[in-house]
C-alpha positions as CSV (number, residue, x, y, z in Angstrom):
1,X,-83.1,-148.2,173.4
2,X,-81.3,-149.2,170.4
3,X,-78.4,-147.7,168.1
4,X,-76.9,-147.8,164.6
5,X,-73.8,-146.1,164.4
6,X,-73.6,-145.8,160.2
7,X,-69.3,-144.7,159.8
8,X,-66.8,-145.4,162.3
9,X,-65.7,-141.5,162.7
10,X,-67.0,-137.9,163.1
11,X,-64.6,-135.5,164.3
12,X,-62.4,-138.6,165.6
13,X,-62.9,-142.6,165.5
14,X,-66.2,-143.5,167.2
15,X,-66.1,-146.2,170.0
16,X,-66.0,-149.5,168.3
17,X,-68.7,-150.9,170.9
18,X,-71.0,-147.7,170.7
19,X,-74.1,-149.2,169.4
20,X,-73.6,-152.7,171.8
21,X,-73.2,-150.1,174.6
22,X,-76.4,-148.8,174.1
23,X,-78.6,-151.7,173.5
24,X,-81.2,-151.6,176.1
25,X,-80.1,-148.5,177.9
26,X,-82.6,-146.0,179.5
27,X,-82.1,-142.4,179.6
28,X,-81.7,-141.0,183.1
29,X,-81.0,-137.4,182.4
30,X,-80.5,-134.5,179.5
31,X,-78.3,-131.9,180.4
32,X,-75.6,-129.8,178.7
33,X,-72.1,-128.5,179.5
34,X,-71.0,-125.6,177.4
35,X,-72.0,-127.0,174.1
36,X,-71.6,-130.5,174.9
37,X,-74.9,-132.4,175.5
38,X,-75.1,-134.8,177.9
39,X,-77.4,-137.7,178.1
40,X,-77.1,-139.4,181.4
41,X,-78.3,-143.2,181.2
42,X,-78.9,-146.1,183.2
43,X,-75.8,-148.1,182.4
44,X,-73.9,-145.6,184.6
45,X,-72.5,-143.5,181.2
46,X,-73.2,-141.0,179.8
47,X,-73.8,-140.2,176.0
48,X,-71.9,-137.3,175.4
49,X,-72.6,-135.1,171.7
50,X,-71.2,-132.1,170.6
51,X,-72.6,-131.1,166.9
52,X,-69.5,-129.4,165.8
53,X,-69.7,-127.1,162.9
54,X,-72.8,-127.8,160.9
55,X,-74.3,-130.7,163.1
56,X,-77.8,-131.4,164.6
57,X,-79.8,-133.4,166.0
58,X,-83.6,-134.4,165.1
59,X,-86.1,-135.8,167.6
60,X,-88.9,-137.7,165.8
61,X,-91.9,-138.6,168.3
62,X,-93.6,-140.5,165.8
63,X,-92.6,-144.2,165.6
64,X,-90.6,-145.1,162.5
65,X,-88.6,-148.1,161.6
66,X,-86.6,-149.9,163.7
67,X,-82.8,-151.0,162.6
68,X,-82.3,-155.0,161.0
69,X,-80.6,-157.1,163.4
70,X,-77.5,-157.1,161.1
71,X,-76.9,-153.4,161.7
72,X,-78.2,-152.1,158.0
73,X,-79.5,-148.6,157.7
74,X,-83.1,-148.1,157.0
75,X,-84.3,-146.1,153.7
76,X,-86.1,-143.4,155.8
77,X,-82.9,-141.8,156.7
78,X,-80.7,-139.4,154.9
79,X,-77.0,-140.5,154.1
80,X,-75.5,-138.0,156.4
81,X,-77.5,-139.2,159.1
82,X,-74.7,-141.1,161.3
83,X,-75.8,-142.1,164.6
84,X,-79.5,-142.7,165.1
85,X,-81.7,-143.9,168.2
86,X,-84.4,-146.1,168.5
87,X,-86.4,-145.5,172.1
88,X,-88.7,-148.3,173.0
89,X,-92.1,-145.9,172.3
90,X,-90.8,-145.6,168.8
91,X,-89.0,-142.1,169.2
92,X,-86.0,-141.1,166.8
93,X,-83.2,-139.2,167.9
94,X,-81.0,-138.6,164.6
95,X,-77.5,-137.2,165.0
96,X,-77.2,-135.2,160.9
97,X,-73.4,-133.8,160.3
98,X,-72.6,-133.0,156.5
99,X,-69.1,-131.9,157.4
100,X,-68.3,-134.6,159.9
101,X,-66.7,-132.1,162.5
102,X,-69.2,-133.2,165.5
103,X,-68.8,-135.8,168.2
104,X,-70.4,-138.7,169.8
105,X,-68.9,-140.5,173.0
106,X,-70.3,-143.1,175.5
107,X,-68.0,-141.5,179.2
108,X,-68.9,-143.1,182.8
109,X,-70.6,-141.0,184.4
110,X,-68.6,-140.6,187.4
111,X,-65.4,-139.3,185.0
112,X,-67.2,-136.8,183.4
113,X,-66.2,-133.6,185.2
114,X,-62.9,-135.0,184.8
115,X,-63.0,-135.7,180.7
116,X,-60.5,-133.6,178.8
117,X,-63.7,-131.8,176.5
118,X,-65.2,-130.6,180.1
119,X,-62.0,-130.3,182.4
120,X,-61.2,-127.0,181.6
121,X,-64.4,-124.9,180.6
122,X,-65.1,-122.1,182.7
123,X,-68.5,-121.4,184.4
124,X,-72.2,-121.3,182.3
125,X,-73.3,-117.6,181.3
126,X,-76.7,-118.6,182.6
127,X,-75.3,-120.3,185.9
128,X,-75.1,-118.9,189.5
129,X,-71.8,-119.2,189.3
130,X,-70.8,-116.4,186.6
131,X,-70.8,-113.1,188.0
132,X,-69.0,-109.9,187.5
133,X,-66.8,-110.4,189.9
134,X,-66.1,-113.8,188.5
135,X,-65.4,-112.3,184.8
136,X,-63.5,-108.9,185.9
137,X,-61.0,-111.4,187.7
138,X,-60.3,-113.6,184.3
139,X,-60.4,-109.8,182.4
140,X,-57.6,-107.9,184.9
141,X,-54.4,-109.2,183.4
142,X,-55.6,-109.8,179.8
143,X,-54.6,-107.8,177.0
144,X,-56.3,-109.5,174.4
145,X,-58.9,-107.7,172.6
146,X,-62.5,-108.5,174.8
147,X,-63.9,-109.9,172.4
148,X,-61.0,-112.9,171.9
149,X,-61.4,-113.3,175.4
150,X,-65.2,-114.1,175.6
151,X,-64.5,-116.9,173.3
152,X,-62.0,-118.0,175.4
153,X,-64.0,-121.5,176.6
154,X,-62.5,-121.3,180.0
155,X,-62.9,-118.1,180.7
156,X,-66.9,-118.7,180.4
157,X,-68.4,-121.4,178.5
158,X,-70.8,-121.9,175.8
159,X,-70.3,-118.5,174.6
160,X,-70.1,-118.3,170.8
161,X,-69.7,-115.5,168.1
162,X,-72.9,-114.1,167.2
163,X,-73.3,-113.6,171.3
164,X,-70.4,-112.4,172.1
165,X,-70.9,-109.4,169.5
166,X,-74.2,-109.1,170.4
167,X,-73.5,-108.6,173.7
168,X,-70.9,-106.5,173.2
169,X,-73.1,-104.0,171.6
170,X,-75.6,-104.0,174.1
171,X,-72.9,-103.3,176.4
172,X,-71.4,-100.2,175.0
173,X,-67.6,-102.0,174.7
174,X,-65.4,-102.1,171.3
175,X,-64.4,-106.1,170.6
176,X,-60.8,-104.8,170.3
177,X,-60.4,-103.1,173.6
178,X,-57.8,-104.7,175.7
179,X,-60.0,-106.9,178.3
180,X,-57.7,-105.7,181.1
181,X,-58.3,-102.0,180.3
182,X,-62.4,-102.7,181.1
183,X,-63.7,-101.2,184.6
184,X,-65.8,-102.7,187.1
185,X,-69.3,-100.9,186.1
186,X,-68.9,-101.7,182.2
187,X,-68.0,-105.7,183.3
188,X,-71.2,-105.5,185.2
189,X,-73.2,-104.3,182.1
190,X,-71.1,-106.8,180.3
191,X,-72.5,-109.8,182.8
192,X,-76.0,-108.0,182.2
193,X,-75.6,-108.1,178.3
194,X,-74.3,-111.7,177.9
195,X,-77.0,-113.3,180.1
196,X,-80.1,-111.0,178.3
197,X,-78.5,-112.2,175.3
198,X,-78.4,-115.8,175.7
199,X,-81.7,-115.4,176.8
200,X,-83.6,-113.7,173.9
201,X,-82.1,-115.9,171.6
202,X,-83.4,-119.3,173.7
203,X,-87.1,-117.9,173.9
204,X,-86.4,-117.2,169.7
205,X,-85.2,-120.5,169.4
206,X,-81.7,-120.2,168.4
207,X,-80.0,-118.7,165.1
208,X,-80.7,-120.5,162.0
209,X,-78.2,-119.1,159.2
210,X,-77.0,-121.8,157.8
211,X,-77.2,-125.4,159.3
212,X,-78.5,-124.5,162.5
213,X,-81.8,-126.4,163.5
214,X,-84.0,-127.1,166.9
215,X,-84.7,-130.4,167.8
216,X,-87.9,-130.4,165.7
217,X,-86.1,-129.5,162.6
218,X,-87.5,-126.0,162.5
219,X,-85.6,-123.2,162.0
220,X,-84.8,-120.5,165.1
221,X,-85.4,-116.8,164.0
222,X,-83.3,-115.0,166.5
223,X,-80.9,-114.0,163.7
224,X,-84.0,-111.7,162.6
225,X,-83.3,-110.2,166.0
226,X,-79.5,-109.5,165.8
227,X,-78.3,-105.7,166.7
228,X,-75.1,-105.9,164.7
229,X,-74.2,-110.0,163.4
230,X,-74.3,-109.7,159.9
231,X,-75.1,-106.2,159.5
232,X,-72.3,-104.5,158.1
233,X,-73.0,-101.8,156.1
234,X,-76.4,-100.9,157.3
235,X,-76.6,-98.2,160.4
236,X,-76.8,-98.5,164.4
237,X,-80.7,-99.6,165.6
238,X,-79.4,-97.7,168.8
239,X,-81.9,-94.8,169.0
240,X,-80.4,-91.5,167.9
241,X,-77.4,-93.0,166.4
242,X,-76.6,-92.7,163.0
243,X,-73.1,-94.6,162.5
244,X,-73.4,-97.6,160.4
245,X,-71.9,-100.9,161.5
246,X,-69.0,-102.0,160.6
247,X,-67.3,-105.7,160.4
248,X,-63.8,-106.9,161.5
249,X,-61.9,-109.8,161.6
250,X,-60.0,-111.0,165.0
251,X,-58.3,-114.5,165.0
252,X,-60.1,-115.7,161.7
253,X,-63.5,-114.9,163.1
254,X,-66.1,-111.7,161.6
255,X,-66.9,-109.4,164.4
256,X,-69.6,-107.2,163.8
257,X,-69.5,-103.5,165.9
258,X,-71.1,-100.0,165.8
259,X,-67.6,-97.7,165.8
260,X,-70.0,-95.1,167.4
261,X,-71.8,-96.9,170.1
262,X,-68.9,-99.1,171.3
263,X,-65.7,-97.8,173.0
């Protein structure tokens, strides 16, 4: 493959010897660690991207230019287009960030686990690893509102704000409950909801509201599936319930509940 990195920073200072780094590399691997994607290549590193606030990424199949020798970026691309790759069957991979809050970091492989993004993130919602159990032991001695705590990266990873409310709903629990004060049964339906939600929204393709694109550059449409994210205002879809649902803020963020539904 080859590389043009177009500005020297994202989120912080990009590595100085990215794009030389890359030259000829193969990719071995695509994975992802909470919302970190990991590109595991033959060099023994591995390409590590997280698309911050309003990031994404665009895989063109179709060949299309390949970068001058001098580094120059090519007409086809859009000026907030700063990292692209060129794979040797003519494939694009184009990394787009208009507010410049995402990441892009060449790590050995062998250190990864280790790196200070990944060190500390608690298990994957979809992995073996997260259980009840698991969650009701991070939950006993919390008194931070549940909702707080599902953001919480190392309590369980990957989990955002539309899913966490989501979840919540389909769970039955208020997002301002104390996380300690939660029992055993309603962590279980908690495990149930998180892992159903995470779910639906993959097989819809994601949530497109505002930046938010798959790799194809169309747009998810799980946000015309939410329960209660972005649906103040407008009553329960719970069968027989007629509250409406109502929004709240908690540490800067909108959290979206039905006052009836969840206690």
């Amino acid at each position: 493959m080859d590389a043009v990195v177009r500005r020297p920073d994202l989120r912080r200072p990009l590595q100085k010897d990215l794009a030389q780094r890359l030259h000829g590399a193969a990719v071995a691997g695509l994975h992802r660690r909470s919302k970190y994607i990991l590109c595991t290549l033959s060099t023994g590193e591995t390409l590590m991207m997280h698309l911050g606030m309003s990031g994404r990424i665009r895989l063109k199949t179709a060949p299309d230019t390949r970068p001058e020798e001098d580094g120059r970026t090519v007409r086809s691309f859009d000026k907030h287009d700063h990292f692209i790759l060129w794979f040797d069957d003519g494939a694009t991979l184009t990394f787009t960030d208009h507010r410049r809050f995402g990441m892009v970091e060449l790590v050995p492989t062998h250190a990864l686990d280790s790196h200070a993004s990944l060190a500390a993130l608690g298990p994957e919602p979809l992995g073996n690893e997260f259980s009840p159990k698991l969650l009701l032991g991070q939950l006993c001695k919390r008194k931070a509102p549940i909702k707080n705590v599902l953001l919480d990266q190392g309590v369980v990873a990957g989990l955002g704000n539309i899913y966490a409310s989501e979840a919540l709903w389909r769970s039955g629990i208020a997002p301002d409950r104390e996380a300690r004060t939660i029992s055993t049964p309603r962590v279980e339906r908690l495990c149930r909801a998180i892992r159903e939600v995470l779910n639906d929204a993959i097989a819809a393709g994601g949530s497109s509201l505002r930046d938010y694109r798959r790799s194809d550059g169309e747009l998810g449409y799980f946000q015309h599936l939410f329960s209660v994210y972005g649906r103040e205002g407008f009553q329960c879809p719970a069968e027989s319930c007629e509250s409406t649902i109502m929004r709240i803020q908690q540490s800067g963020r909108s959290t979206f509940y039905c006052p009836a539904c969840q206690t």
